[in-house]
C-alpha positions in Angstrom: -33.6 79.4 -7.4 -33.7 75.4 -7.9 -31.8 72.3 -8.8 -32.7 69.1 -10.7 -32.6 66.6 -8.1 -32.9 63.5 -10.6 -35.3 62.4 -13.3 -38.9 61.6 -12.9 -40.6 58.6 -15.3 -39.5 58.4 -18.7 -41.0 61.0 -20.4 -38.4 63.7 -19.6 -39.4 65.5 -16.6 -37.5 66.0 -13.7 -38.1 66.3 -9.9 -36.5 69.7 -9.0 -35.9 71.6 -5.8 -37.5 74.7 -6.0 -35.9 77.5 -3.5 -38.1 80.3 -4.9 -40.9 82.2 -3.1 -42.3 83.3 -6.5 -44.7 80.4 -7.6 -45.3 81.7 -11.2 -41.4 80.7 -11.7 -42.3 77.3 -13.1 -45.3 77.9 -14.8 -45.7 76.7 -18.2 -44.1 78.7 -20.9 -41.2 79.8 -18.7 -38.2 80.3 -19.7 -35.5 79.6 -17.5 -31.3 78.7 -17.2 -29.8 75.5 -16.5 -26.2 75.1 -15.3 -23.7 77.5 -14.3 -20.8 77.5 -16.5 -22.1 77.8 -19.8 -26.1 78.0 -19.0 -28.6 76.7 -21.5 -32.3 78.3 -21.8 -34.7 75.8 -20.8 -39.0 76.2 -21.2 -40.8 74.8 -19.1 -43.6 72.8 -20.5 -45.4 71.4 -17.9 -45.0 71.6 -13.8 -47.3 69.9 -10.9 -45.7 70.3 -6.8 -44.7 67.1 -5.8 -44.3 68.3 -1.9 -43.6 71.1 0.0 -40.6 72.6 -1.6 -40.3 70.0 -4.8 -42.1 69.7 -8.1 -42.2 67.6 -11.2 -41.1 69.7 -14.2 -41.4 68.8 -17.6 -39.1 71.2 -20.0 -39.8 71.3 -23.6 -35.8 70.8 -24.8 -35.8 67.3 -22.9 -37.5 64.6 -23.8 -36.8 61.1 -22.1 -35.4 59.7 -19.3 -31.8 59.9 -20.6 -31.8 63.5 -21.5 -33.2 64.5 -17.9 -30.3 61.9 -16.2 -27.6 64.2 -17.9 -29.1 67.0 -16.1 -29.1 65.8 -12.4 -28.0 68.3 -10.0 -28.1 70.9 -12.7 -29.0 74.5 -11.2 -31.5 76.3 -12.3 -31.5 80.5 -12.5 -33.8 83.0 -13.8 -32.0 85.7 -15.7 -31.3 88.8 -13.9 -32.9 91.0 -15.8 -36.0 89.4 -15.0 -35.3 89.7 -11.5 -37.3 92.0 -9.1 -35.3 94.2 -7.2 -34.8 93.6 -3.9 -36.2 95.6 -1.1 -35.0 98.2 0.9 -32.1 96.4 3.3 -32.2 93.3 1.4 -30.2 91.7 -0.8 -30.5 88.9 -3.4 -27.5 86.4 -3.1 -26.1 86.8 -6.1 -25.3 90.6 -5.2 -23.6 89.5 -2.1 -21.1 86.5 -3.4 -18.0 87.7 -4.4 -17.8 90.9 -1.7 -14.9 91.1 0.5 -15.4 90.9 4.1 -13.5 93.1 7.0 -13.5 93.8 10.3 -13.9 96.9 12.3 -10.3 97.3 12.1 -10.1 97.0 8.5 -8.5 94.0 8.2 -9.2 91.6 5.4 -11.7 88.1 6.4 -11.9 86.9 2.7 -14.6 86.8 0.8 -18.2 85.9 0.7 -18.5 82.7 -1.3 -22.4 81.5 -0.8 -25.0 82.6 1.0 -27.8 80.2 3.2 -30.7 81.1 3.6 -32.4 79.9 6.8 -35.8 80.5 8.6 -34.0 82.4 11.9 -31.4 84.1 9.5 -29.3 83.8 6.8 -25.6 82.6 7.2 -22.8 84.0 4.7 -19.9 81.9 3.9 -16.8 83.5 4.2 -13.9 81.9 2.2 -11.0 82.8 4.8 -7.3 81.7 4.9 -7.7 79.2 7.8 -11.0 78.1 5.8 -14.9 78.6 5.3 -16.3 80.4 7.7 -20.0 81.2 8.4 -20.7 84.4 9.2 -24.3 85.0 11.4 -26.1 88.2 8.8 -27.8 89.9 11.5 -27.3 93.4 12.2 -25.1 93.3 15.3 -22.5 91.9 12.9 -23.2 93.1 9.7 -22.4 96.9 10.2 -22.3 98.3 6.2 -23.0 96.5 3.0 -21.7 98.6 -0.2 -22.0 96.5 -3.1 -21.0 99.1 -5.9 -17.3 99.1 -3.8 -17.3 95.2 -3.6 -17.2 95.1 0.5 -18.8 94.4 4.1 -17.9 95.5 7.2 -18.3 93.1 9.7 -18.0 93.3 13.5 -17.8 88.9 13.8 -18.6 86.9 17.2 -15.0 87.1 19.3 -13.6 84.2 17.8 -15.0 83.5 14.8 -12.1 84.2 12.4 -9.7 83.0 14.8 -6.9 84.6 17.3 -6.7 87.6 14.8 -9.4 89.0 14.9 
């Protein structure tokens, strides 16, 4: 949903990314995770846009210059329970990482290992032997998303995967 691009001034705050459509996710008071391994709870204390898709946030657990350094390229996440749900035929990114990818035939691709999102359409990252692949997600190649079983069916460019597929 963001990232800390690098520290603002010397207060503490921090120039972050934002790559959420909900503006109410950096109001004041929010409460927030930062990192991905072992994710700390951040509040935000104060936040102003800076341009289009960046803002300068201020987070009441860091307070100077130093503090916000350490946190450079730090991720930021909402937790999941606090997530909407997404709507009918759509899925939130975090639902789709980690699904394993086949063809028509069945045959293993790999697995999806990020997801882009883009203004035409979004582009999933396969993780497959020969190496990353993205994948169009449009619906002439993505035939059947079933995330309780952990798999897509895909019918990919000719090509794409290689001679094998």
């Amino acid at each position: 949903m963001g990232q800390i691009v690098r520290p603002h001034g010397i207060r503490g705050e921090a120039l972050v990314d934002s790559h959420s459509d909900n503006p109410g996710r950096f109001a004041p008071g929010s409460k927030l995770l930062m990192g991905e391994a072992d994710p700390r709870i951040v509040t935000v204390a104060s936040s102003r846009p800076r341009s289009e898709t960046k803002l300068v946030v201020g987070f009441e657990e860091i307070s100077d210059r130093n503090e916000a350094e350490r946190c450079r390229g730090a991720l930021l996440f909402i937790d999941p329970s606090d997530a909407v749900p997404a709507e009918e035929g759509s899925y939130w990114a975090r639902d789709l990482i980690g699904l394993e990818v086949f063809d028509l035939g069945g045959r293993s691709l790999g697995e999806i290992s990020n997801v882009y999102s883009r203004p035409l359409q979004d582009l999933w990252e396969v993780a497959h032997p020969s190496g990353p692949v993205l994948l169009p997600a449009v619906e002439r190649v993505i035939r059947e998303i079933n995330i309780p079983s952990g798999r897509v069916v895909v019918d990919p460019p000719e090509g794409l995967f290689g001679e094998e597929t």
